[in-house]
C-alpha positions in Angstrom: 0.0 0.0 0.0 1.8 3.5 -0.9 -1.4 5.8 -0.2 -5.3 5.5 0.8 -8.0 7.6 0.9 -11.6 7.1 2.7 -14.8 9.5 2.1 -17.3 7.9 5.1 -20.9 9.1 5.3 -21.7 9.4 1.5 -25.6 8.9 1.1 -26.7 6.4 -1.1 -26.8 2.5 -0.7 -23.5 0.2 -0.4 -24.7 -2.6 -3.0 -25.7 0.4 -5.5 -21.8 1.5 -4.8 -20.5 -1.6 -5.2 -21.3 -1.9 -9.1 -19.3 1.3 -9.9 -16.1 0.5 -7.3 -15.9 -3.2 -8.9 -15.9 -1.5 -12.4 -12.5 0.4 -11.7 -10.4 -2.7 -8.9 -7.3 -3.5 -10.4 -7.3 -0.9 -13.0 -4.6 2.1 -13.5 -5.3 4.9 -12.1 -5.7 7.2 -15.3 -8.3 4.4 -16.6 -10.4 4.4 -13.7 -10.9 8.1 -13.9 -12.4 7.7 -17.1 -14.5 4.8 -16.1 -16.0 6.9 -13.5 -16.1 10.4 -15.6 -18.3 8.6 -18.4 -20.3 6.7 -15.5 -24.3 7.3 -15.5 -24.3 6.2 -11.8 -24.8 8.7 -8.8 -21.8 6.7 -6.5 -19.2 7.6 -9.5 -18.9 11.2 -8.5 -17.9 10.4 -5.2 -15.8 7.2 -5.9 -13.9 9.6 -8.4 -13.2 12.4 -5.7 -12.2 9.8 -3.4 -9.6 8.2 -6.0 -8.4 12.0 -6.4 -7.7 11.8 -2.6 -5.7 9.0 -2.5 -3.5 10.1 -5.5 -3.1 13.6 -3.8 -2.4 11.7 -0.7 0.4 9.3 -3.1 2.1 12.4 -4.4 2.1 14.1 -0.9 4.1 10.6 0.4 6.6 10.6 -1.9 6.7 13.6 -4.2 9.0 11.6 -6.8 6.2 8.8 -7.6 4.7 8.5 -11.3 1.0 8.9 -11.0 0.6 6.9 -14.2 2.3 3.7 -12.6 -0.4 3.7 -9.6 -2.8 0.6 -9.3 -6.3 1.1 -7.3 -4.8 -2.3 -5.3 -8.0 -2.2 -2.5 -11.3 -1.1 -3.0 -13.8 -1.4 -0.7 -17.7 0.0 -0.4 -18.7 -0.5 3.6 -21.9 -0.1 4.8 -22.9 3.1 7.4 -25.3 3.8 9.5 -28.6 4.3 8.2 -31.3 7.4 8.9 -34.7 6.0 10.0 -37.7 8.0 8.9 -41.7 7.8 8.9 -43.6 8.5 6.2 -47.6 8.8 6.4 -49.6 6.2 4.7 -53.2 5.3 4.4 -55.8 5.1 7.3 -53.3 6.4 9.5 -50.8 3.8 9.0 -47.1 4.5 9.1 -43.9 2.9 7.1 -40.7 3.1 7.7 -38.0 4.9 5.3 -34.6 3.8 5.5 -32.4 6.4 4.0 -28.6 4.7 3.8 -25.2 5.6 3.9 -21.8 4.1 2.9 -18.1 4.6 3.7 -15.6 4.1 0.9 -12.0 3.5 0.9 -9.4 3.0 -1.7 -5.9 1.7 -1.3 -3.0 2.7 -4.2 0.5 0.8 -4.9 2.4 1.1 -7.5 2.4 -1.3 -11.1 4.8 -3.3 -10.2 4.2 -4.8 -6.8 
């Protein structure tokens, strides 16, 4: 591992996140930018400033490292806590609203290792 990077607390579901971070595992980081800038899915925006983070944090490291040689080694959508809500139904019924959250981290090395 040469740098990570975690954005916790982003709203949306974990298994809708999932689908976008298991488009980009593996992958160089200048492809999985454009995987993610060409995405339809709400999750890519924040995957794609939390990839930016961890390459900033890279560079920071070790100011002499080739961003083009980084690999996304770890990538990993974990679930948050989740905001419970009420909403109003018929004959005075009430149903619960579940509004979720997920934490994200991703882990850089270099081509290589």
């Amino acid at each position: 591992m040469l740098a990570r990077a975690k954005a916790k607390y982003i709203r949306g579901s974990a298994r809708k996140s999932r689908l976008v971070i298991d488009q980009i595992r593996g992958k160089r980081v200048s492809a999985a930018l454009e995987v993610l800038e060409f995405s339809p899915k709400r999750a890519a925006h924040h995957i794609k400033e939390c990839l930016n983070s961890a390459v900033a944090n890279a560079v920071e490291k070790d100011s002499m490292i080739d961003v083009d040689d980084l690999v996304i080694s770890k990538a990993v959508i974990d679930e948050g806590p989740a905001m419970k809500r009420i909403r109003p139904r018929a004959m005075g019924r009430a149903f619960r609203v579940i509004k979720r959250f997920n934490h994200i981290t991703i882990e850089l090395s270099n081509a290589e290792s």
